[in-house]
MARBA-3410 file (N, C-alpha, C, O; in Angstrom, 1 decimal):
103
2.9,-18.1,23.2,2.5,-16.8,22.7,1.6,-16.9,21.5,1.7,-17.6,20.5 ~ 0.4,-15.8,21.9,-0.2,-16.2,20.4,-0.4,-14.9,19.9,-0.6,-13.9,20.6 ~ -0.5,-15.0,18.3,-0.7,-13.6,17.5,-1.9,-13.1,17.8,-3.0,-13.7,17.8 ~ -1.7,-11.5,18.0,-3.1,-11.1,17.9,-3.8,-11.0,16.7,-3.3,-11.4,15.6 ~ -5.0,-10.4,16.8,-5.7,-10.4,15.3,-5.2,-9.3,14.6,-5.4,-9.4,13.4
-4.6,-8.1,14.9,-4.2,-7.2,14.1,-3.3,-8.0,13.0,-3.7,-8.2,11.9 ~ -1.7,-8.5,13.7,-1.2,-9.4,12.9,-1.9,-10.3,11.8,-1.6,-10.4,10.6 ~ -2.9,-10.9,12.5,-3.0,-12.5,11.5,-4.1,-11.7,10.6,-4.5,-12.5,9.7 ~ -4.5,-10.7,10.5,-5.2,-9.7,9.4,-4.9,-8.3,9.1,-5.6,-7.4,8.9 ~ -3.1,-8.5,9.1,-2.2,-6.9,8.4,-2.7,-6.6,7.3,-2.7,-7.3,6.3
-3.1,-5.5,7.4,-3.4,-4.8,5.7,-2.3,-5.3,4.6,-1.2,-5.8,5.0 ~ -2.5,-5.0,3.5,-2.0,-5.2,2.4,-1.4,-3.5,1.7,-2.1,-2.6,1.2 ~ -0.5,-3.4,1.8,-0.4,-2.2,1.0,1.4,-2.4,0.3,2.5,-2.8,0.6 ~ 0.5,-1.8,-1.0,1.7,-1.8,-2.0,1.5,-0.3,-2.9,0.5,0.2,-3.3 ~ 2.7,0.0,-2.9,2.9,1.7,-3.9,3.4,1.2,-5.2,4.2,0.3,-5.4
2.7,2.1,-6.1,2.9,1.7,-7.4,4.0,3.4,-7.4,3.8,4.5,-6.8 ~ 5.2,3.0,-8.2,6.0,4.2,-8.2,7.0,3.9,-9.3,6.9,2.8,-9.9 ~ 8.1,4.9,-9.5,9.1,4.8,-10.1,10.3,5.1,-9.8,10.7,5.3,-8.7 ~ 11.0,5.3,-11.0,12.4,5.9,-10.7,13.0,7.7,-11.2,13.1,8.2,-12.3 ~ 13.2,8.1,-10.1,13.4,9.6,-10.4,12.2,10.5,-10.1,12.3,11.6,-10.5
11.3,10.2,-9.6,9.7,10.5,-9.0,10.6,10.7,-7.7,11.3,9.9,-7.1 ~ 10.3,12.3,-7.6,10.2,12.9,-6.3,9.0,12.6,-5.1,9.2,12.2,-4.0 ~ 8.1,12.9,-5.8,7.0,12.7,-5.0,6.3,11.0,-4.5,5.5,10.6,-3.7 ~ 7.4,10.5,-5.5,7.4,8.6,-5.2,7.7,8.7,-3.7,7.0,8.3,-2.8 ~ 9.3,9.5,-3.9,10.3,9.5,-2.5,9.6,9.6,-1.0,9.7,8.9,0.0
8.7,10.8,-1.3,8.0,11.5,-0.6,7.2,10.4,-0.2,7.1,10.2,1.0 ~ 6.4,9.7,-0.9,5.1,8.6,-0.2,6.0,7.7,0.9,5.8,7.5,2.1 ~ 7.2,7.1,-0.3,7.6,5.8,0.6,8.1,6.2,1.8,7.9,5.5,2.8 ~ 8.8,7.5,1.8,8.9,8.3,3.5,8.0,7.6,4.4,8.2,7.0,5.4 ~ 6.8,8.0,3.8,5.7,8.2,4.4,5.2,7.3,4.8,4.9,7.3,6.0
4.9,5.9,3.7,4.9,4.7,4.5,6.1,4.4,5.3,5.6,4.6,6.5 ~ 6.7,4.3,5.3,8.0,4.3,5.9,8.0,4.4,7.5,8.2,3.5,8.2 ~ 7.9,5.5,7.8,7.4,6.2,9.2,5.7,5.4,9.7,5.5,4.9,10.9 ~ 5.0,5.4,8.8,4.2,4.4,9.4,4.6,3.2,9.9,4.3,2.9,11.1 ~ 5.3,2.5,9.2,5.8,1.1,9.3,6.5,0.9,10.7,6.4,-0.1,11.4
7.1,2.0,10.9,7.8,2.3,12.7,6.9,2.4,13.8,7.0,2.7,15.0 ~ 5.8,2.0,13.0,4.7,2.1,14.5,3.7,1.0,14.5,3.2,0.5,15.5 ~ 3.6,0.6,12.6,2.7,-0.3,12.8,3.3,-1.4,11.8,4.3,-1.3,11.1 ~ 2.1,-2.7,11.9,2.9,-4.1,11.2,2.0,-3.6,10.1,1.1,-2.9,10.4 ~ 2.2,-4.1,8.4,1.3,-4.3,7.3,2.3,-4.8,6.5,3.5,-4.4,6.5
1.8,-5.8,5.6,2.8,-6.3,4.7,2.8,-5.2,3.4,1.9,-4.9,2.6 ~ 4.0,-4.6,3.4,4.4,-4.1,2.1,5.0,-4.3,0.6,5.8,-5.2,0.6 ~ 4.8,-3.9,-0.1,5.5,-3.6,-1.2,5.8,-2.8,-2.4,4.9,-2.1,-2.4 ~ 6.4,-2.6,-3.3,6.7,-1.7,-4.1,6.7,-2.3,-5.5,7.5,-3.2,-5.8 ~ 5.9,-1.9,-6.2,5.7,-1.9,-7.9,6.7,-0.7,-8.5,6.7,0.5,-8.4
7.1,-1.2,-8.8,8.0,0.0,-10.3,7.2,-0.2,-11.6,7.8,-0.6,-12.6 ~ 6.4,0.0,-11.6,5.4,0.7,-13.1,6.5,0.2,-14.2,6.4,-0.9,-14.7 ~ 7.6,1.1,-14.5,8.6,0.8,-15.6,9.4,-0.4,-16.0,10.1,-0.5,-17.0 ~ 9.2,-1.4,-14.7,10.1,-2.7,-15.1,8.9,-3.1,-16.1,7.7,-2.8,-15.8 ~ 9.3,-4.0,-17.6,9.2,-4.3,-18.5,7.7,-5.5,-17.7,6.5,-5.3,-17.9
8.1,-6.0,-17.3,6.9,-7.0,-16.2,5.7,-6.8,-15.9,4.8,-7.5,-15.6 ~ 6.1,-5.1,-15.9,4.5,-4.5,-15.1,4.2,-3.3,-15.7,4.2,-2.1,-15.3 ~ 4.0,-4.1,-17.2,3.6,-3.2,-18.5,2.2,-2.9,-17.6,2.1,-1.9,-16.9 ~ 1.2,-3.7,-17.8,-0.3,-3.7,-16.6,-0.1,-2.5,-15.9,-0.7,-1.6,-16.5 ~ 0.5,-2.2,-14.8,0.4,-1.6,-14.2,0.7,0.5,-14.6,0.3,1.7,-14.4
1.9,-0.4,-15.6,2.3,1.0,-16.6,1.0,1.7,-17.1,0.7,2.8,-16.7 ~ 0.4,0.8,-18.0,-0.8,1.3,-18.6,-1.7,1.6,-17.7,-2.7,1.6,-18.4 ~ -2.0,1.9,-16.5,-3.3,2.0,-15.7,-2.5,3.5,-14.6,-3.3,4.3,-14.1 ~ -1.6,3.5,-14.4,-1.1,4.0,-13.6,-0.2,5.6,-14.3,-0.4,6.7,-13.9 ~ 0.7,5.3,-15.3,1.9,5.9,-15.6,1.8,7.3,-15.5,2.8,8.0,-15.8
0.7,8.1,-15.2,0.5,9.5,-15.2,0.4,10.0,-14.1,0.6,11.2,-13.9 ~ 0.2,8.9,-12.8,-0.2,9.0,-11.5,0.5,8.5,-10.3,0.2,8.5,-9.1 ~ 1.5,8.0,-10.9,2.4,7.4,-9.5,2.7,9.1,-8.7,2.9,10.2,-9.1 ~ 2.8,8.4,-7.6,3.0,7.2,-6.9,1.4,7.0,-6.6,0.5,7.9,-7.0 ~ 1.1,5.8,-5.9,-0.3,5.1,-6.3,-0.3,4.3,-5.2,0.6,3.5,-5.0
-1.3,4.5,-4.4,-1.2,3.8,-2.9,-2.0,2.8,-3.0,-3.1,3.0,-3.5 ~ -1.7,1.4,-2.5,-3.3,0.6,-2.5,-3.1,0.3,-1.1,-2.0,0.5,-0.5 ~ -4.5,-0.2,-0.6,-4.2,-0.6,0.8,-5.2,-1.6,0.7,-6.3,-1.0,0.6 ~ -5.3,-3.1,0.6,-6.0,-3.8,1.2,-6.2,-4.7,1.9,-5.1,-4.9,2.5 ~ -7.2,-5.6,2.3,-7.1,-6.7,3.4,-7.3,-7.9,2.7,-7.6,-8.0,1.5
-7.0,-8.7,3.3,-7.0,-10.4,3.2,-8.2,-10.8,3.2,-8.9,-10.0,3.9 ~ -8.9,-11.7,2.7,-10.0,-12.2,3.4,-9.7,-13.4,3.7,-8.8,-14.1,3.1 ~ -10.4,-13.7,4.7,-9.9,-15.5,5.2,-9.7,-16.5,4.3,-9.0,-17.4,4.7 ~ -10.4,-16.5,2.8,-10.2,-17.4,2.1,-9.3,-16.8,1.4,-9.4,-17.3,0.2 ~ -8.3,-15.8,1.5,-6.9,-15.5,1.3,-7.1,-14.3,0.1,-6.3,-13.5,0.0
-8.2,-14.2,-0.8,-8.4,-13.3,-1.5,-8.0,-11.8,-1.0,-7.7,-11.5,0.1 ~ -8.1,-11.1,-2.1,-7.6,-9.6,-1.7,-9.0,-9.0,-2.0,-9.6,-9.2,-3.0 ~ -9.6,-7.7,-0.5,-10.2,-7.2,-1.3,-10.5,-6.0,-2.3,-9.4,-5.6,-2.7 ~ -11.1,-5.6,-2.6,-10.7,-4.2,-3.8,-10.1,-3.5,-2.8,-10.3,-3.5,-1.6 ~ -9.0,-2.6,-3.6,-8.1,-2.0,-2.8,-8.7,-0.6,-2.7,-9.2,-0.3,-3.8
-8.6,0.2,-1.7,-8.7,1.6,-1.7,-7.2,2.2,-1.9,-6.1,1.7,-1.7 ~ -7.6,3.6,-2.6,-6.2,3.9,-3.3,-6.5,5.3,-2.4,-7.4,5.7,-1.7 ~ -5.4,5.9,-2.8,-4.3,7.0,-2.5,-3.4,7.4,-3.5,-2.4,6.8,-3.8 ~ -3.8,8.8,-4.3,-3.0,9.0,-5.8,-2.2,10.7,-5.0,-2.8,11.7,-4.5 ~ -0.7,10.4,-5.3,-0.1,11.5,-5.3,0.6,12.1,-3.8,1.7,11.7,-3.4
-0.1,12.8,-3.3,0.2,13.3,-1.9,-1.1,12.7,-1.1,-2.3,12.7,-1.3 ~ 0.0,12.1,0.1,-1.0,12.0,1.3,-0.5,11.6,2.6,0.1,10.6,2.5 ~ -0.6,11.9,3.3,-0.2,11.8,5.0,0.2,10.6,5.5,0.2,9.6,4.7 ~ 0.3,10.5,6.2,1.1,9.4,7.4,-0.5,8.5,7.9,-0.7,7.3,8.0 ~ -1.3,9.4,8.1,-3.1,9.6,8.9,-3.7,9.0,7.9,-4.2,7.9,8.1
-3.6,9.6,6.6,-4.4,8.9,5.7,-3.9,7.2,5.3,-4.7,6.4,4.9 ~ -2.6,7.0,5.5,-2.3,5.8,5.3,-3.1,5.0,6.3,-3.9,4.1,6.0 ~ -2.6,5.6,8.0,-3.2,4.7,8.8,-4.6,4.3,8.8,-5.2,3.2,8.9 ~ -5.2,6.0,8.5,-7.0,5.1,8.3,-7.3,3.7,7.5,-8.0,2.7,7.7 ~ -6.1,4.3,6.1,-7.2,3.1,5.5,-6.6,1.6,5.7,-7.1,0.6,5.3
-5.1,1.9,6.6,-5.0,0.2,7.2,-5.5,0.0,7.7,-6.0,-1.1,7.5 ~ -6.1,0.8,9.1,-7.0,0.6,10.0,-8.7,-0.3,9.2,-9.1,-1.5,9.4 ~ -9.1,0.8,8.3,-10.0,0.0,7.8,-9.7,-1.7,7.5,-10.1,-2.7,8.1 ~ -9.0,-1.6,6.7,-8.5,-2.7,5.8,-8.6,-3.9,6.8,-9.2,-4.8,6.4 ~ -7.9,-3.9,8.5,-7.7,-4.3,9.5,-9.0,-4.7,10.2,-9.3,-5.7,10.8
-9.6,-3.6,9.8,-11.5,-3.9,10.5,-12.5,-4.8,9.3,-13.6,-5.2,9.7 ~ -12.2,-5.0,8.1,-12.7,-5.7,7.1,-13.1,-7.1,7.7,-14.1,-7.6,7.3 ~ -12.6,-7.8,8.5,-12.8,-9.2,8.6,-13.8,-9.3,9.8,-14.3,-10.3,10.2
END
């Protein structure tokens, strides 16, 4: 069996968010239900852990904070397209979709 190319070039997406953010709750739903349909490597930033002062400072007015990008074959990430606040299920998929068509 061999991977198809969607797999071997899953978008990248990571939410920048916090703790006690309603509207955090509300994104990761959101990815969430995506993820039930489609593959993308995920993950979650907490702005407030002490580690990810960086992201604190660039972000802390605006979580939740969507990035979505692609791999490039020589493993680099490329600039991410974002998603700040409220946004759909649709809008996620577009921009994995993109992300997905990048290579």
């Amino acid at each position: 069996m061999f991977p198809t190319p969607r797999l071997l070039h899953a978008a990248r997406v990571t939410l920048f968010t916090r703790a006690g953010c309603g509207l955090c709750d509300t994104a990761k739903n959101t990815v969430a239900q995506l993820q039930k349909r489609r593959r993308f490597d995920y993950s979650e930033v907490d702005i407030m852990v002490p580690g990810n002062k960086e992201w604190r400072d660039v972000y802390e007015f605006d979580v939740p904070v969507l990035h979505v990008q692609s791999a490039k074959k020589t493993g680099d990430l490329s600039d991410p397209k974002k998603l700040f606040h409220r946004f759909t299920e649709k809008e996620v998929e577009t921009l994995v979709d993109d992300a997905e068509k990048a290579h």
